[in-house]
Steps between C-alpha positions, in 0.01 A plus 500: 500500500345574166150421588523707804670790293188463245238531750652800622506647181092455451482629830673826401274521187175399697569798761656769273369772305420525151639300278633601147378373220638463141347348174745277273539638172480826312196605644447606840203529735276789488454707822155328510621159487750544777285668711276160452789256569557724843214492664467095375751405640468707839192287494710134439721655768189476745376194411816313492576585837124462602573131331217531292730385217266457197403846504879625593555299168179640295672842637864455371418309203291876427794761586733251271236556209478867511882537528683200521798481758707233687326546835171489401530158298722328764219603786222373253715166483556460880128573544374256262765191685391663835123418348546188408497564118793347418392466081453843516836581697687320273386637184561894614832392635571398159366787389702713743837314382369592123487882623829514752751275387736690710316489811681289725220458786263398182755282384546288831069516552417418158778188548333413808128466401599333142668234672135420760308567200601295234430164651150549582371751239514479091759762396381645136674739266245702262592665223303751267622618135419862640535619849157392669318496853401156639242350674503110692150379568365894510770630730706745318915429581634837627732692296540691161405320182796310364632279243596193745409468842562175786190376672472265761171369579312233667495130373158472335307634137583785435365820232749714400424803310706760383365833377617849282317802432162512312348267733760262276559133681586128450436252750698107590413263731746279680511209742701604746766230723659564856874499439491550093576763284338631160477769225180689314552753181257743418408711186356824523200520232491741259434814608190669347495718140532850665123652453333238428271414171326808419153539394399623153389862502184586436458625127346889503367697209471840461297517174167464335324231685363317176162474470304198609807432761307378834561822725539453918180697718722721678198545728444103564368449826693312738368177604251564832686373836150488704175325496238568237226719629261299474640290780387808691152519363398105583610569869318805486224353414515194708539746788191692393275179483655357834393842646141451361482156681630584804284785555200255380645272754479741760133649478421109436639442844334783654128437380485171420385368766549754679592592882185539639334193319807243681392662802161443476514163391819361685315617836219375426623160425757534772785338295752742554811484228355206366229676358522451098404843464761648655752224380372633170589882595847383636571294172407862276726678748820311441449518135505899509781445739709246219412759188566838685898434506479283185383767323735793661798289392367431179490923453820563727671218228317699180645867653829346494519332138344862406802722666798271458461225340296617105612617226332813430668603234460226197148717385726823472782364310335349246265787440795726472666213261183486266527902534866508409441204225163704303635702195531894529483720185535867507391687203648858459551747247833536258657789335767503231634617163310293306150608699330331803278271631419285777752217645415167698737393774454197643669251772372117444 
């Protein structure tokens, strides 16, 4: 009679509207954070009856963070046993018991899956000094941070780490036993000096700088970011001299021997393409053939070191910094009570 009067109650709160949703404590879920936990668990709804029951979980377990309720925790649990997950079923049911100690349906379910779940999985309590958020094995354990908190968990080693704000944590390990129970405590490090260490400021004068005090070239040239120039130049001139050889090449092949000559003497000897002269014009002609691109890549490579790629400006700056660094002196006349004269000004 009560089983079938609990299934009928999920049923109710699988097909009905929205549900309500309430946050423990003096502080209450923003407009934002309901609106969240709505649509989540519309979603859990879905999946739950779709029996996709990991995500139906994945769902609730997200509406309960945003504004925890009841509902959403006890579908997160069902979903979780429905998957298979009985570790993790466990644990929010005990978690759920924590939250609703008044909840009679939670009662009876948490009762239910402590009872399958403590002779096959390791039931541990951790406790933290301050209230913390805790991880088993990487998986974060759903709910709030908090002082103490029951696990249970699959037989096998385990990591346990427990962590606090400013990326603050301490981490246990522990062999865990089908059937046994156990207990970790954690300290929350000290937190950090608020701030930080400063750094010394920089000392600044406002006087006389005294003389012989090594001064700072406010016009210093930056250090160049490109190639030197004369980068440029050698391709330039390797260009130029490939240029010169592949034109030789090319009157070489033209002339020397020469068309009409093969002809002459190739017929004549009737050897055809085995004629050495005109194996010999065929050997000049794939020369000038090889140099003509070598040497256009050689100048299309030069162009672009010259546009992009050189520094053009390292001549410039340090003319202008010998220009700013030469001494000035400006000699003018003076007037004054006791006469005048002429005055030297100079900058050094």
């Amino acid at each position: 009679m009560r089983a079938a009067l609990r299934i009928s109650v999920l049923a109710l709160v699988l097909s009905a509207g929205p549900v309500a949703f309430a946050q423990e404590g003096s502080s209450e879920p923003t407009p934002a954070q309901v609106r969240v936990a709505a649509e989540a668990f519309d979603k859990g709804r879905e999946a739950y009856k779709a029996e996709e029951f990991v995500e139906a979980a994945e769902q609730f377990e997200r509406a309960d963070n945003n504004a925890p309720s009841p509902a959403a925790i006890e579908l997160a649990i069902r979903s979780r046993d429905k998957a298979g997950e009985l570790d993790r079923a466990a644990t929010l049911a005990s978690l759920a018991l924590k939250r609703h100690p008044e909840d009679q349906n939670l009662l009876r379910l948490a009762g239910d899956l402590a009872k399958r779940a403590r002779p096959t999985l390791f039931e541990l309590t951790a406790t933290c000094d301050q209230p913390c958020d805790l991880t088993v094995n990487g998986k974060l354990v759903h709910g709030t941070p908090d002082t103490q908190r029951t696990l249970y968990i699959a037989p096998g080693a385990l990591t346990v780490r427990a962590g606090w704000s400013d990326n603050r944590s301490d981490s246990k390990q522990i062999q865990a036993q089908a059937g046994s129970q156990g207990e970790l405590m954690f300290a929350a490090p000290a937190a950090p000096a608020a701030g930080g260490a400063k750094e010394p400021a920089e000392l600044t004068t406002t006087g006389p700088v005294p003389e012989g005090s090594p001064q700072k070239d406010e016009g210093a040239a930056e250090k160049p970011s490109g190639w030197s120039p004369a980068v440029f130049y050698v391709g330039a001139g390797l260009t130029a001299v490939l240029g010169g050889i592949t034109v030789w090449s090319g009157i070489d092949t033209v002339n020397n021997p020469g068309a009409d000559r093969v002809r002459q003497e190739c017929a004549e000897r009737m050897q055809g393409e085995d004629c050495a002269l005109y194996q010999e014009g065929l050997s000049k002609q794939r020369r000038t053939n090889i140099l003509i691109p070598v040497t256009a890549g050689v100048g299309i490579a030069t162009a672009v070191i010259g546009l992009f790629l050189t520094d053009w400006s390292g001549k410039r700056s340090a003319e202008s910094s010998a220009q700013r660094l030469r001494p000035r002196v400006n000699v003018a006349p003076y007037a004054g009570v006791d006469g005048g004269g002429l005055q030297a000004i100079g900058r050094f």
